[in-house]
N, C-alpha and C positions, 0 to 999 in steps of 0.2 A: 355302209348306210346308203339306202336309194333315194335319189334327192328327188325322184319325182313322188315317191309315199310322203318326203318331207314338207315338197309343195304342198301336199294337199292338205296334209295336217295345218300349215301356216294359212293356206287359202281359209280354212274350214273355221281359224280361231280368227282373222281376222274377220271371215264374213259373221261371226255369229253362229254357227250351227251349218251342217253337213247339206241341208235343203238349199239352202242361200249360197252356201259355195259349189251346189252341183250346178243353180243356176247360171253362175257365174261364167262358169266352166261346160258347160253344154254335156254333161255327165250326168247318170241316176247317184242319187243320195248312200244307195247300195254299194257300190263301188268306189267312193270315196270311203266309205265306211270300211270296206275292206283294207283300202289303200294304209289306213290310216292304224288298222289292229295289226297289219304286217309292220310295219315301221315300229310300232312296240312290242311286238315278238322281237325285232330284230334287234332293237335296245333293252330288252327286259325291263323296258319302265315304263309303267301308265303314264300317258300325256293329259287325256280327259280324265273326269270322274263325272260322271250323270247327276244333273239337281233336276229329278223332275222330266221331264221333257229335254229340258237345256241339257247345254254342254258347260263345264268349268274348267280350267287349266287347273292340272296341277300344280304341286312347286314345280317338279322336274318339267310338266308342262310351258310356265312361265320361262323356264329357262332353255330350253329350246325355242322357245319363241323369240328372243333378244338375240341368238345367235340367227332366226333363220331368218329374222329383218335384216340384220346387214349382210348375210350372205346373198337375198334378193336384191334388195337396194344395190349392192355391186355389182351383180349381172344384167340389172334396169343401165348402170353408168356403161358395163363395157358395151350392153347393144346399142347406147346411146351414141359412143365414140366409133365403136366401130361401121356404123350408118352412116356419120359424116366424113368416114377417111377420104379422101379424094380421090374420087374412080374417074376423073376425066369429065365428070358431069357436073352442075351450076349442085351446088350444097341445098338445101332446103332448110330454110330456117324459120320453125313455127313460133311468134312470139305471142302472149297474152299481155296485154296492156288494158291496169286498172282503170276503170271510167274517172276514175277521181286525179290522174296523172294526168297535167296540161298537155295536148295535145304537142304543142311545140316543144316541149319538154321532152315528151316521149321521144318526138322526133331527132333532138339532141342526141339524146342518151342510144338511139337504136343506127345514127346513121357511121358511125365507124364498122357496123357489120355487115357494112357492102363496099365491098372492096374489087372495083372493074378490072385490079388485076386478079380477080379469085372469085369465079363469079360466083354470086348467093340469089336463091329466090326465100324472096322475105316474104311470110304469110305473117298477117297482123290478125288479132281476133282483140275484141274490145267486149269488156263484161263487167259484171259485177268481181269481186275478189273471189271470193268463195267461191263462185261460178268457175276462176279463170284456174284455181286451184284442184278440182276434182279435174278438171283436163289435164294439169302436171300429172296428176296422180295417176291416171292413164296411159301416159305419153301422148296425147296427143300435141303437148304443145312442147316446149324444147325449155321454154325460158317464158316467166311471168314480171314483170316490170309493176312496182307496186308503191306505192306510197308510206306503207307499215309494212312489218313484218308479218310473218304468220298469225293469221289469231288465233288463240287459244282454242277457242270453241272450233277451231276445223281439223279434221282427227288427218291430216295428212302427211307424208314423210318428204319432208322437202328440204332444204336448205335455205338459211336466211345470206346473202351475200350486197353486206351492204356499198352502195356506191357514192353515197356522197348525201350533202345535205346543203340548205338554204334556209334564209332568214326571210319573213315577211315583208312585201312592199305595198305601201296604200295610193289609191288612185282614187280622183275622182273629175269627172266634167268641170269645167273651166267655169260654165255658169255657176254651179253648187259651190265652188269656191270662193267663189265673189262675192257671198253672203254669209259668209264663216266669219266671228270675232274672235278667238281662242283657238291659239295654235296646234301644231299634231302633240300630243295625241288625244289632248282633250277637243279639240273640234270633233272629233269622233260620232261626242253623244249629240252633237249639231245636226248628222246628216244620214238621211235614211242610207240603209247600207245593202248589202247585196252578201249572199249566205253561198258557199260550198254544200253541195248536196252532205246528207248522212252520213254518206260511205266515205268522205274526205278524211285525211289527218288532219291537212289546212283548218276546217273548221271546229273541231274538236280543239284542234291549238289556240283558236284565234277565239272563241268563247272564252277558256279561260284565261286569255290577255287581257278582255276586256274587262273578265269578273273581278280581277285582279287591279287590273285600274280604276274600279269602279265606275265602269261605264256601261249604259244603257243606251246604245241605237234603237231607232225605229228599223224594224227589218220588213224589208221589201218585197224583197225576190228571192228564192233559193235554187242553187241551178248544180245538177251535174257533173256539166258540161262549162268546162273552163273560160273557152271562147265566146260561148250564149250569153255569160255570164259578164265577159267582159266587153260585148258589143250593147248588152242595155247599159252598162256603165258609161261607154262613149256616147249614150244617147240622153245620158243625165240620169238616168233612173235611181243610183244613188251608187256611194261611193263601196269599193271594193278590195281583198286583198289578193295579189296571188304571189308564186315562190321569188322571191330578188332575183334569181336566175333568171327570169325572163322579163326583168321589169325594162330594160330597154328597148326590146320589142311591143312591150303592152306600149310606151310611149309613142311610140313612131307614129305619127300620123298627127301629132299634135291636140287629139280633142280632150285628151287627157293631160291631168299633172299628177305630180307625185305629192302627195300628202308629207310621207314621211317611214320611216324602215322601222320593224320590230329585229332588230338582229337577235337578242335575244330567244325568240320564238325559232325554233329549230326546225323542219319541215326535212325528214328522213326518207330518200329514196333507198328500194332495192332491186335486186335481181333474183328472183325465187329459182330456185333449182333442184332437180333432185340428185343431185351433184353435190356432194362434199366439198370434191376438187373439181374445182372451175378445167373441162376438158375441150367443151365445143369452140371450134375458133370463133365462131359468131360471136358468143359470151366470152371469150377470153377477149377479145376486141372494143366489146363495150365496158368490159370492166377494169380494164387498165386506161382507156381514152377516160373516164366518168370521173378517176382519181384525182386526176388534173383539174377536169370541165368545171367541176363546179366551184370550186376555187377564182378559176378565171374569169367564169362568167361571175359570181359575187365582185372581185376587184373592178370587172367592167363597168358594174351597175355604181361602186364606190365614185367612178372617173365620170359619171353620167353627168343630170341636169340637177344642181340643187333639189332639197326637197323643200317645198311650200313653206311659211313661215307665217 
């Protein structure tokens, strides 16, 4: 069997039709089409059958198809391994990091893949999810750092590799507290509050904590961006959550207090790959360091400052 007629049959079912996989591929629509009637000469089995215009898989279609996904997906892993082997030169490490992961968080979770005795150059790119996903699917990025998993509605071949997880911590300005009568977590519906953008887990979480508590905040502001989020908080704007993992840093500086923890409330980091098996040292680095971290830093945040009463 010739695996370049096979590429094109698999390019051709995944783009949709022979026009959109010649595009792809910088090829006439003719020549894919050829590519693709030798490949079933050479199997004596129809792959397509015509509806119309379209193309449809056969059965035997559908099943060349699930063999020639992992046979690509493996040759995506060995050029992925075999780019990073070490030739004397700094590694290149492309991460996508979702807008909805704390900045310092990210920065957690990404600083054991620089290693001064090995050296790496770390490119960061910052997006939407979905945005940072059609780049995996590309190669252009190595490794996508995310707050959920895959979602459903994104048709792409990747691996979910989970690394850890945190429980909610609440904050708010030391003024706003001084006017609370009812302790965490019914003060809550006392204090205008400050929202995770759309694309968050946090807030999707932390809605239904409230709904569940039966609590109704006045909401305020709704932010992105973790740090934007929590610099109107230190300026009073109203109270806020982010992951326990970094609730000792959110304190530092004093203008803040801690309300009180939802441990409960889970908040799931991952490491998107198109990697089965975790191979790039970069990602093998953050995924064995992340096992520990978030453990640690949770116990940190236990040994902290009381929570508000």
């Amino acid at each position: 069997m010739n695996l370049k007629h096979l590429f094109y049959f698999w390019k051709t079912a995944r783009s949709g039709g022979v026009v959109k996989a010649g595009e792809a591929l910088h090829i006439t629509p003719q020549t894919i089409s050829g590519q693709i009637r030798l490949l079933e000469e050479s199997l004596d089995t129809q792959l397509f059958a015509r509806d119309g215009r379209a193309l449809e898989l056969t059965p035997a279609g559908r099943l060349a198809m699930e063999y020639a996904d992992e046979m690509f997906s493996l040759s995506a892993e060995l050029e992925q391994a075999l780019r990073h082997h070490p030739k004397g030169r700094p590694v290149e490490f492309r991460v996508g990091v979702s807008d909805a992961v704390p900045k310092s968080l990210a920065y957690r979770l990404l600083r054991p893949a620089v290693d001064p005795a090995d050296p790496v150059r770390i490119i960061c790119r910052e997006w939407r999810l979905d945005r940072l996903l059609a780049d995996l699917a590309i190669h252009r990025l190595d490794l996508v750092i995310a707050d959920s998993p895959i979602p459903p509605s994104v048709d792409v071949r990747a691996y979910n590799h989970r690394l850890g997880d945190s429980g909610l911590s609440f904050f708010a300005a030391h003024a706003l507290v001084e006017r609370l009568d009812k302790p965490f977590p019914a003060c809550m519906a006392e204090l205008p509050t400050l929202l995770p953008g759309d694309d968050s887990a946090i807030r999707r979480k932390l809605l239904d904590w409230l709904d569940r508590k039966r609590l109704r905040p006045r909401i305020v502001g709704e932010f992105d961006d973790t740090a934007l989020m929590t610099a109107f908080g230190r300026a009073g704007v109203g109270a806020f959550a982010v992951p326990t993992a970094i609730e000792q840093e959110t304190l530092a500086g004093g203008e803040l207090v801690l309300l009180g923890r939802a441990e409960e409330v889970r908040i799931e980091y991952f490491a998107i790959s198109v990697e089965r098996r975790l191979t790039h040292p970069c990602v093998l680095a953050i995924s064995e360091a992340a096992k520990a971290g978030f453990e640690l830093l949770e116990s940190d945040a236990d040994a902290s400052l009381p929570v508000s009463r």
